[in-house]
N, C-alpha and C positions, 0 to 999 in steps of 0.2 A: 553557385551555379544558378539557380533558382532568379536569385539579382540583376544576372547576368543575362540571362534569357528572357527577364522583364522588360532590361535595359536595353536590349536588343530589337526586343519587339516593339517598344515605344519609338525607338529613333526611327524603324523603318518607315515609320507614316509622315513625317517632315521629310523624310527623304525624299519617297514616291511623290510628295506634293509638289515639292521643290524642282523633281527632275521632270515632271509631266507637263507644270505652269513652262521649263525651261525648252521643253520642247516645242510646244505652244506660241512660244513668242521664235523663235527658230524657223519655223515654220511658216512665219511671215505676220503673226498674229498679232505683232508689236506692232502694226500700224494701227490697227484701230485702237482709239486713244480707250475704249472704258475697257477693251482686254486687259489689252499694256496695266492700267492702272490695278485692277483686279488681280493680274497676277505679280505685281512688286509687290501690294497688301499682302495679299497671302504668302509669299515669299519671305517677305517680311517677318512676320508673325509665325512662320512654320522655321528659320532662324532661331529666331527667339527661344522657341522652345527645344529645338534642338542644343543650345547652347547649354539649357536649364539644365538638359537630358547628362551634356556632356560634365557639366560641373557636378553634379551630384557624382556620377563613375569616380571622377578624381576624386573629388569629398572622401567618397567612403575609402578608396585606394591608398589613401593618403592617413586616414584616420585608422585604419584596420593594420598599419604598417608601421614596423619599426621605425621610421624616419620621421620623430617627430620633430616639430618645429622648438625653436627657440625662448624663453621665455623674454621677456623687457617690460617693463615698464610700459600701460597700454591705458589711454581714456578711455574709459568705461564709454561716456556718453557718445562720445568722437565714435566707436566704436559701434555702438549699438546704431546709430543715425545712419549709419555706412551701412548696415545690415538691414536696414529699415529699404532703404534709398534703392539696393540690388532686391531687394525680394517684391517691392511696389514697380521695380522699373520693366521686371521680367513680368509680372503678372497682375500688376494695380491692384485696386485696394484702398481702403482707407485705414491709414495707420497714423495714431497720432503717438508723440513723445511728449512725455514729461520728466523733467531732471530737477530733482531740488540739492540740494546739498551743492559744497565747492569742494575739488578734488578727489573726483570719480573715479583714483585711480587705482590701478591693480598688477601686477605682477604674473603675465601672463602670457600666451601665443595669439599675439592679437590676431590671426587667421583662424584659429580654434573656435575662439571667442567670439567672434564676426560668424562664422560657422552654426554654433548653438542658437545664438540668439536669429537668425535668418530662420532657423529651423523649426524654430518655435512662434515666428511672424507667420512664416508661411503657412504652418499648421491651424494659426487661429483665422487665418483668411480662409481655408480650407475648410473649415469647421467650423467657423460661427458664425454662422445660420445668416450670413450676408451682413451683420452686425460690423462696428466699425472694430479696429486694435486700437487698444490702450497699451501702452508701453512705458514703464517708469523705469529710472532709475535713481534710487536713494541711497544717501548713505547712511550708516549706523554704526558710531563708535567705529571700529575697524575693518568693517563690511564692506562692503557695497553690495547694493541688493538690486537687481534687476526683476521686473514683473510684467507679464506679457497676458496680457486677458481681454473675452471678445463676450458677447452673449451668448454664446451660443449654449447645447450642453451639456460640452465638457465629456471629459473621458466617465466612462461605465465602470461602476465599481467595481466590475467584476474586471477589465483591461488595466486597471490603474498598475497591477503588481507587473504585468507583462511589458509596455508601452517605452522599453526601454530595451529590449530583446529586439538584435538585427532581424530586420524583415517582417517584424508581428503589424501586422495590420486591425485596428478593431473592427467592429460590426459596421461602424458607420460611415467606413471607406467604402463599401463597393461602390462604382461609378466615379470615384477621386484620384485625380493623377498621383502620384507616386510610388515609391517601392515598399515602404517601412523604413526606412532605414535612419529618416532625418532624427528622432529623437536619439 
C-alpha cells in the first residue's frame, strides 16, 4: 500500500503537467511558436517520466508474483548494454561498459536480468555524487561477474544489511526519485 500511494502520488504530477500544457495549447496557445515549443518539451519529458513511473508498478507486480519468466540462454553483455541504453535513455547519465572475456553467457530471464542490472545503473546515477558508471562484465572460470560502480559514497554501514528489504530507503534518498524498491 505504502508503494502504491507513493506511485500514485508521483504519476499525478506528469499528469497535472501533461493535462494543463494540453489545455494551454487547446486554448489556442499553439500558435505562438516558443509556447507551442515549451509545452511539447515539457510534455515530453513529463512522458518520460511517467513511463519510468509506469515500468517500475509493472517491475515490482511482476517480480512480487508468481508468474515468473522463463529461463534461456541470455548475453550477459547484450544484456546489460540494453539495460544501460533504457536507464541513460529515460534519465542520462554517463555510463560506460566494459566487457573482457568471450562468452558472457548465462542461463537466465533475460527480463530479470536486464531488470537488476538497470537497478543498480540507475541507483549509481542516483547516488554518485554526479560521478560517471563504470560497468564491467567478466568472466571467471564458470561465472560471469557483472560490477556496477560510481564515486560516489556508497551505502552506510549501517543500510548495507537492509538495502535489499522492499521499500527501505537510506538516509541518503530524501530528495531522490524512487520508491525503494529497485534493489
Amino acid at each position: 500500500r505504502l508503494f502504491l500511494g507513493e506511485a500514485g502520488h508521483e504519476m499525478r504530477t506528469p499528469v497535472t503537467a501533461i493535462s494543463a500544457y494540453l489545455e494551454v495549447l487547446d486554448a489556442g496557445a499553439a500558435e505562438d511558436p516558443h509556447v507551442r515549443t515549451s509545452a511539447i518539451w515539457t510534455m515530453r519529458g513529463e512522458t518520460k517520466r511517467l513511463r519510468a513511473l509506469v515500468e517500475r508498478v509493472m517491475a515490482l507486480a511482476r517480480l512480487e508474483g508468481s508468474d515468473r519468466g522463463e529461463t534461456e540462454l541470455v548475453d550477459v553483455v547484450e544484456s546489460v548494454r540494453d539495460a544501460i541504453d533504457h536507464v541513460t535513455l529515460v534519465g542520462g547519465g554517463d555510463v560506460f561498459l566494459t566487457a573482457t572475456g568471450e562468452d558472457a553467457i548465462v542461463c537466465a530471464d533475460p527480463w530479470e536480468l536486464q531488470e537488476a542490472v538497470g537497478n543498480l545503473v540507475d541507483n549509481a546515477l542516483k547516488y554518485g555524487a554526479g560521478t560517471p558508471v563504470e560497468v564491467s562484465v567478466d568472466r571467471a572460470d564458470t561465472s560471469v561477474i557483472v560490477r556496477v560502480s560510481d564515486g560516489g559514497a556508497g551505502v552506510a554501514e549501517v543500510d548495507r544489511e537492509r538495502i535489499f528489504t522492499n521499500f527501505f530507503r537510506g538516509d541518503g534518498a530524501p530528495g531522490t526519485s524512487g520508491s525503494g524498491h529497485g534493489l
